[in-house]
C-alpha positions as CSV (number, residue, x, y, z in Angstrom):
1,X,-7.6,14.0,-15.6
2,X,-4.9,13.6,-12.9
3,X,-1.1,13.9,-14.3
4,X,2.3,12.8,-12.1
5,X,5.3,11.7,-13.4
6,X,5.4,9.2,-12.1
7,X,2.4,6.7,-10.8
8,X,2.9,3.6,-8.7
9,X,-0.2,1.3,-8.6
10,X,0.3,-0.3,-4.3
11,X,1.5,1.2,-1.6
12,X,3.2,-1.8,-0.1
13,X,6.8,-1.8,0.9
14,X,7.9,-1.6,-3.0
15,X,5.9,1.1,-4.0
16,X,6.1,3.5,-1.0
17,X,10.3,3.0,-0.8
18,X,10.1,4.0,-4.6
19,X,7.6,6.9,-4.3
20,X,10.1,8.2,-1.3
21,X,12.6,8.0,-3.4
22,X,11.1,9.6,-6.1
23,X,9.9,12.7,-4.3
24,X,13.2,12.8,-2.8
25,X,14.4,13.5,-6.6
26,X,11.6,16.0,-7.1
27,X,9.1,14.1,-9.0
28,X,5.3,14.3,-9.0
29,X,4.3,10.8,-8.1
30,X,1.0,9.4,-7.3
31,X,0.1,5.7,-5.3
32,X,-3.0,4.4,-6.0
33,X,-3.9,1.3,-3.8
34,X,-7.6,-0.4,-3.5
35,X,-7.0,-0.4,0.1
36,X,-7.4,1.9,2.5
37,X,-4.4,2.3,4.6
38,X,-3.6,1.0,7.5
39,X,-5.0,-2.4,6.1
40,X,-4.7,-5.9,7.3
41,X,-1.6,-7.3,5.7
42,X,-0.9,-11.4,6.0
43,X,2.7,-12.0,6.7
44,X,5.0,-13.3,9.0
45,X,6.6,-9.9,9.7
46,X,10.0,-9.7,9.8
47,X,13.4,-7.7,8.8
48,X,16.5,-7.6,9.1
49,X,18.5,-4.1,10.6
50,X,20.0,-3.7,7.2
51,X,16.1,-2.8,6.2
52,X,16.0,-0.3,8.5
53,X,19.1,1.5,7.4
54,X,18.8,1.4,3.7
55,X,15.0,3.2,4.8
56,X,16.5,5.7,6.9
57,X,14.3,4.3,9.7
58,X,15.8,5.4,13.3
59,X,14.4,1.8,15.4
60,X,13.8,3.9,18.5
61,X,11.8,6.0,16.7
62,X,9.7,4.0,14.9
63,X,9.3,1.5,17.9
64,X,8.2,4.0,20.8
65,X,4.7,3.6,19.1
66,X,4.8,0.4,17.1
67,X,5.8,-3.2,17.4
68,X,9.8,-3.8,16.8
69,X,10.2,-6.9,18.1
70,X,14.3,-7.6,18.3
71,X,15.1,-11.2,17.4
72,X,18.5,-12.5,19.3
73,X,17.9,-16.4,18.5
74,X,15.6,-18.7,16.1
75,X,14.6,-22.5,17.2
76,X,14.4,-24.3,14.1
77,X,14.2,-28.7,13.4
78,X,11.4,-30.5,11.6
79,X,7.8,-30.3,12.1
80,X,7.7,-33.7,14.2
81,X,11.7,-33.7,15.1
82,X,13.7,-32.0,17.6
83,X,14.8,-28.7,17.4
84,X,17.6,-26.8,17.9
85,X,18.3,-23.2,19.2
86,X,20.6,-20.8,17.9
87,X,21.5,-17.4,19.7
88,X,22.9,-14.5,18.7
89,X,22.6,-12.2,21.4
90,X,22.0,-9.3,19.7
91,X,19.4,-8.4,17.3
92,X,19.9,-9.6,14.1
93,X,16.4,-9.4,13.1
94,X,13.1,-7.5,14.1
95,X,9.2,-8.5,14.1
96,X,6.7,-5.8,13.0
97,X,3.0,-6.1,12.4
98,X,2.8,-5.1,8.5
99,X,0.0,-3.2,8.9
100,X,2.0,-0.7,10.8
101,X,5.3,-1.0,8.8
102,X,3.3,-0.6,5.8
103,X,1.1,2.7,7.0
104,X,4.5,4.3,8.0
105,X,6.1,3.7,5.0
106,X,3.5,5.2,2.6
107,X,2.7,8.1,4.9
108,X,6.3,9.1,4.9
109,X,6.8,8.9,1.3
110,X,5.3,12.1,0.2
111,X,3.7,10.6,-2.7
112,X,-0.2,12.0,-3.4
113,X,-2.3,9.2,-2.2
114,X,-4.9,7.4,-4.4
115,X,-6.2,5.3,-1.9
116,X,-9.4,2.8,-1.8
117,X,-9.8,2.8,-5.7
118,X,-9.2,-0.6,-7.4
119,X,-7.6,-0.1,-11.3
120,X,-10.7,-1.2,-13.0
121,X,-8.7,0.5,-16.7
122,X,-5.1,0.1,-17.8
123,X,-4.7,1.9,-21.3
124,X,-1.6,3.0,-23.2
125,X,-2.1,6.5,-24.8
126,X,1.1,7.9,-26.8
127,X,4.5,7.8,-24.2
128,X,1.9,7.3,-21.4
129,X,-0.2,5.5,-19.5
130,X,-3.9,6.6,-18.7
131,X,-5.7,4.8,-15.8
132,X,-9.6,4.2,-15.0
133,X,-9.9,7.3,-17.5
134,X,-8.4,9.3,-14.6
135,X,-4.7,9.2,-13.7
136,X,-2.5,9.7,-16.5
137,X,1.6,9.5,-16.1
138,X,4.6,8.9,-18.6
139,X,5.7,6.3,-16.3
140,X,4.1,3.2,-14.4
141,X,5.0,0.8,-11.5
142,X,4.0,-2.1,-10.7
143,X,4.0,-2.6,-7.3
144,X,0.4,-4.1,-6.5
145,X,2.2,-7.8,-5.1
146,X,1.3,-11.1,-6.8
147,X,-2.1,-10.3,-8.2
148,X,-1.3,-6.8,-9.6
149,X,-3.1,-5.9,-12.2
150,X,-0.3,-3.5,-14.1
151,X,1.5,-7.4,-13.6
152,X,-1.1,-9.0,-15.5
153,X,-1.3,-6.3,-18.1
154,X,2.2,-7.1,-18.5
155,X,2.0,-10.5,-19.2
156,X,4.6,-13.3,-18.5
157,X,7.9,-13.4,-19.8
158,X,8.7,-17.6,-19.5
159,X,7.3,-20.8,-18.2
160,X,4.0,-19.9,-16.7
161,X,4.2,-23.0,-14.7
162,X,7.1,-22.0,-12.5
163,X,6.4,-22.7,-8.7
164,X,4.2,-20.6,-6.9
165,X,4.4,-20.5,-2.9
166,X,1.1,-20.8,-1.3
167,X,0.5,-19.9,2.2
168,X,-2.0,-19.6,5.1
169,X,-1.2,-17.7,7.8
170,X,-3.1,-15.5,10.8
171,X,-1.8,-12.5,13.5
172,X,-4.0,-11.4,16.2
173,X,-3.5,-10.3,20.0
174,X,-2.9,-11.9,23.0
175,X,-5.3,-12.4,25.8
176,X,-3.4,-11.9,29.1
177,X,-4.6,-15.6,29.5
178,X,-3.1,-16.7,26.1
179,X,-0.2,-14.8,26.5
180,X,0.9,-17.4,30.1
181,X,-0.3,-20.2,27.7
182,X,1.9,-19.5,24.1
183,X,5.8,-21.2,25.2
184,X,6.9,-19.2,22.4
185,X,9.3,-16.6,23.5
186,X,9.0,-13.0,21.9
187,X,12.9,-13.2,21.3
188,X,13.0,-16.5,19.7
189,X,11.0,-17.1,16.6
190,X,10.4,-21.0,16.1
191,X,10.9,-22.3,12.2
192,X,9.1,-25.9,11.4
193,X,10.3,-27.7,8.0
194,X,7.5,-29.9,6.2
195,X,9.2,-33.5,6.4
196,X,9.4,-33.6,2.6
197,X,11.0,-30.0,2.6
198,X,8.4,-28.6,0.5
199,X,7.9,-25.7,2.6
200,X,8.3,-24.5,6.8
201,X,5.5,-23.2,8.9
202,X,6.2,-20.9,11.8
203,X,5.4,-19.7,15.4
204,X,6.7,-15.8,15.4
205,X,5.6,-13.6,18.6
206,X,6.3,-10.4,18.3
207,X,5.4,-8.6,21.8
208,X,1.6,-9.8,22.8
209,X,0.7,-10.4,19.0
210,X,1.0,-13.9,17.7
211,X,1.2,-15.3,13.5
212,X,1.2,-18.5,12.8
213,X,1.4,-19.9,9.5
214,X,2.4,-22.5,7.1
215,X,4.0,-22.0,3.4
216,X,4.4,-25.1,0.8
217,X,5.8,-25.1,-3.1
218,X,2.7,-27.2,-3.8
219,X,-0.4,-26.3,-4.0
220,X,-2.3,-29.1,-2.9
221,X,-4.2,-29.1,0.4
222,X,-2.2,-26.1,2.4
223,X,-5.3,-25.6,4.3
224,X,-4.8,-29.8,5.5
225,X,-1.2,-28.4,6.1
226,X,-1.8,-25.7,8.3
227,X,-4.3,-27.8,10.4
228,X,-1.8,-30.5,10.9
229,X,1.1,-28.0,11.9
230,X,-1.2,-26.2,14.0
231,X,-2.5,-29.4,16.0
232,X,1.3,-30.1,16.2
233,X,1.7,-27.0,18.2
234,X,-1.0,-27.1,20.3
235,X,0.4,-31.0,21.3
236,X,3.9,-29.5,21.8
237,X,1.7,-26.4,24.0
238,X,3.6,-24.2,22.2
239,X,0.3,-22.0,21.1
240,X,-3.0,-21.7,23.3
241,X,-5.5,-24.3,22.2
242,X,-8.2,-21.4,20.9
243,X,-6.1,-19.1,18.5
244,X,-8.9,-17.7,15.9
245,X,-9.7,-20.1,12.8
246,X,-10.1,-17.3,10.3
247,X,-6.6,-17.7,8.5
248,X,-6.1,-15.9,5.8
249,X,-4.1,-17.1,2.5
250,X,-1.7,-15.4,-0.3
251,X,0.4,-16.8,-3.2
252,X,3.6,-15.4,-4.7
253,X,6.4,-16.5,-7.1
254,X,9.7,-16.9,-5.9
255,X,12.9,-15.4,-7.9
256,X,14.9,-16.6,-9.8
257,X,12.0,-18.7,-11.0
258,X,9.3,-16.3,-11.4
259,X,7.8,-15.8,-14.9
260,X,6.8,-12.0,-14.5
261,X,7.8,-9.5,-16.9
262,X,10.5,-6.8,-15.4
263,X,10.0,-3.8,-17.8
264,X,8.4,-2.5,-21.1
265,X,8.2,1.0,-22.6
266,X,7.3,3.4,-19.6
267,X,6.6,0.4,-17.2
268,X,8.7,-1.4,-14.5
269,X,7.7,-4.4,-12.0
270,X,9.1,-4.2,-8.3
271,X,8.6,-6.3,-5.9
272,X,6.1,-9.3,-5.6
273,X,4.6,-8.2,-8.9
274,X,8.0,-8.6,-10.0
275,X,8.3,-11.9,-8.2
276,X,11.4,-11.1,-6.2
277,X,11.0,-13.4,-2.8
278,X,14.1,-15.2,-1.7
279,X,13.5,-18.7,-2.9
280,X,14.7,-20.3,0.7
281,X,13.0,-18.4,3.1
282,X,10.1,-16.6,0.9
283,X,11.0,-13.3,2.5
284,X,10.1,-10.5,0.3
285,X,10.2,-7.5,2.3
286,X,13.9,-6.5,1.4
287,X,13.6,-7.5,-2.0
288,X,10.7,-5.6,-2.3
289,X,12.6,-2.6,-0.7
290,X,16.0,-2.8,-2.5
291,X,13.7,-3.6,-6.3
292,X,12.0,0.0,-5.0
293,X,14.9,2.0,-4.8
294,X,16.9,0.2,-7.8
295,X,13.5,1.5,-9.8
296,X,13.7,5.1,-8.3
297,X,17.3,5.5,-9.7
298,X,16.6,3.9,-13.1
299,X,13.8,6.3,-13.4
300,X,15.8,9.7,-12.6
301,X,18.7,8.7,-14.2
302,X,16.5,8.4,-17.8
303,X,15.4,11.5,-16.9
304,X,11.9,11.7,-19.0
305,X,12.7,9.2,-21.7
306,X,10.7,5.8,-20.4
307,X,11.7,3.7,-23.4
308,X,12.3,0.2,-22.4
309,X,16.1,0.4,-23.4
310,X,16.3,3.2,-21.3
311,X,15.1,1.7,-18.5
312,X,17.2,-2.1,-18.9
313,X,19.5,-1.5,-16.3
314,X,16.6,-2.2,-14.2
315,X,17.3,-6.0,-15.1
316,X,21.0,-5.7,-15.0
317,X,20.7,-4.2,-11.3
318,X,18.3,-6.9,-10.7
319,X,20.0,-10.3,-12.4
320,X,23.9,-8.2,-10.2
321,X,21.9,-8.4,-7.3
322,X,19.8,-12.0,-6.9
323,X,21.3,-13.7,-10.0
324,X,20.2,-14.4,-13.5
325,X,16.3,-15.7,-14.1
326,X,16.1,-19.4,-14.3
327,X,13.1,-21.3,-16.3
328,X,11.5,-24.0,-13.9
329,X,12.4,-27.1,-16.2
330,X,16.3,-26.0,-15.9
331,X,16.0,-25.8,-11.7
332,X,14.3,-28.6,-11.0
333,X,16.3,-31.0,-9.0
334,X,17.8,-33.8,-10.1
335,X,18.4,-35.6,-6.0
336,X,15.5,-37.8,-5.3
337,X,13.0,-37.1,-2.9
338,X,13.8,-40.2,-0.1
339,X,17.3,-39.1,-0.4
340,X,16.6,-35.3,0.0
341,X,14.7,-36.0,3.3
342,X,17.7,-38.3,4.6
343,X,19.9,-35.5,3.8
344,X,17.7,-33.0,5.5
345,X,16.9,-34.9,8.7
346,X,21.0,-34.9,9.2
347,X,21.7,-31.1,8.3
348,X,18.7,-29.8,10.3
349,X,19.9,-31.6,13.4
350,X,24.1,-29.8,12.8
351,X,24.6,-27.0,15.1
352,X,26.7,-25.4,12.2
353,X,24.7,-26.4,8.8
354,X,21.8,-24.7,10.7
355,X,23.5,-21.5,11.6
356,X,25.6,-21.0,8.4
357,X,23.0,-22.2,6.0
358,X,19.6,-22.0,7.1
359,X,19.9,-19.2,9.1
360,X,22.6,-17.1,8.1
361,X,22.4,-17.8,4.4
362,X,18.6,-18.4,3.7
363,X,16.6,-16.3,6.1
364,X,18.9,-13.2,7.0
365,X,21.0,-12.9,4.3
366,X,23.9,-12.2,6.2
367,X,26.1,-13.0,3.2
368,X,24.5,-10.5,1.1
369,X,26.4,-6.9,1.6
370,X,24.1,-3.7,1.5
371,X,23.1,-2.5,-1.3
372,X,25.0,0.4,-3.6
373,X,23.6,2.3,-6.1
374,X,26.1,4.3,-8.3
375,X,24.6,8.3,-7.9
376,X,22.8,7.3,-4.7
């Protein structure tokens, strides 16, 4: 049998920022993933420079020999309606290719890696947690995204019919040919809302790689979706007409809606197992970062004792940071749908509604100060 302190099942963004953390503080801590690292990872790819900071990450560094696309502007407007362009001109946002970001993050986080071995066994023995009859720790993260299995262990703590974001969405290279073709500039990603503002697709090109995809808050024929939105793009010759076909799909909850259990006795869910997207934008890579290192100092500070009371500021540091959990029935809106879509076709066509609100406010946050810690 295996023991760590500490053992975080994934070794996405959530895990490997609370494993580095962790080790930081002189823990033994162990990731086990089922994949095998670098692995294909489906998103749209993209942070903000606050990310880098809070991970230490110097951007020169890190982008001599990956992909760190900066973002100075966005076009966003209606899929079917005109567009508008805001600039920046700076970087206020940067494109990577998750499989790197995600690679560089675990390798660096001086955890023990478990990697390739699926948790087939979850059992609670004592104060601890044992495994697949192998790994045994005091304390467990779940950090495994929406389908973690430490999640599902845990159980939901409110309506299991809260809204769950589905998405289809595909990344690949470039041809020199396709690269003259795409009229999507690397600097400018392109944001598309559904006409009945269920959900966006987008065009994001970061260097010669291209992802393209399409997230709705139903889950009723996204594939039809995504085939509409991409033939839109094609007409508009905004993509080449032969991108690949085999698009890939995920699902995640958005917070404050999301039904997943945050804690229990030695356990604590970060992350997309938490269900910590923004509801907005659906961006989950800094919630999933910030949820990693609020865990880390919850975990030193009980210093051994795992109880669940021990470990509630979790959810206090959680609820000061993105609010207090909602149940779906209480957030559902009460502005009918015609009117909604009046509304939207007005605001999405206003120089400063789009800035301010949709950009600023929903996708980079920039109202949200940097996170502090007390002992960090």
């Amino acid at each position: 049998m295996q023991s760590c302190d500490v053992l975080i099942i994934g070794g996405g963004p959530a895990g490997s920022t609370c494993a580095w953390r962790l080790c930081q503080a002189g823990l033994k801590v162990l990731v086990l993933d089922k994949a095998v690292f670098p692995r294909p990872k489906v998103c749209a790819g993209w942070i903000i420079p606050l990310v880098l900071e809070q991970l230490q990450i110097d951007p020169a560094e890190y982008g001599r020999d990956r992909v760190l696309q900066p973002f100075t502007a966005f076009r966003t407007g209606r899929i079917g309606g005109p567009q508008l362009q805001t600039d920046y001109r700076k970087p206020v946002s940067f494109g990577i290719r998750r499989s790197e970001f995600d690679h560089y993050l675990l390798a660096r986080s001086g955890a023990c890696l478990q990697l390739g071995e699926p948790v087939k066994m979850i059992a609670r023995h004592g104060d601890g947690w044992v495994i697949n009859d192998r790994f045994a720790a005091r304390m467990l993260l779940a950090a495994g995204g929406h389908f973690c299995p430490v999640a599902r262990f845990l159980g939901t703590a409110a309506d299991a019919a809260c809204p769950l974001i589905v998405a289809e969405e595909i990344e690949f290279e470039l041809s020199p040919r396709q690269q003259a073709e795409c009229r999507v500039a690397p600097e400018i990603p392109e944001i598309y809302f559904c006409d009945d503002l269920q959900g966006y697709g987008w065009c994001v090109r970061k260097g010669n790689f291209l992802n393209v995809g399409l997230g709705r808050e139903d889950r009723q024929r996204i594939a039809q979706h995504v085939a509409s939105f991409c033939d839109y793009l094609r007409q508009k010759e905004k993509i080449p007409a032969d991108i690949p076909r085999d698009f890939r799909g995920h699902v995640y909850f958005v917070y404050p809606r999301s039904p997943r259990k945050l804690l229990g006795d030695g356990v604590l869910a970060i992350g997309d197992a938490a269900g910590l997207a923004y509801p907005e934008s659906g961006e989950g890579i800094r919630p999933a970062v910030e949820s990693g290192l609020m865990a880390a100092a919850v975990i030193v500070a009980a210093a051994g004792d795992y109880r669940a009371e021990r470990l509630e500021p979790y959810r206090r540091m959680l609820e000061a940071r993105f609010g207090k959990r909602q149940s779906h029935a209480s957030s559902r809106s009460l502005i009918p749908q015609w009117l909604k879509r009046q509304l939207a076709k007005r605001l999405l066509a206003n120089h400063w509604f789009t800035r301010r609100v949709v950009l600023d406010r929903w996708f980079l946050r920039a109202n949200q100060p940097p996170l502090e810690i007390d002992g960090s």
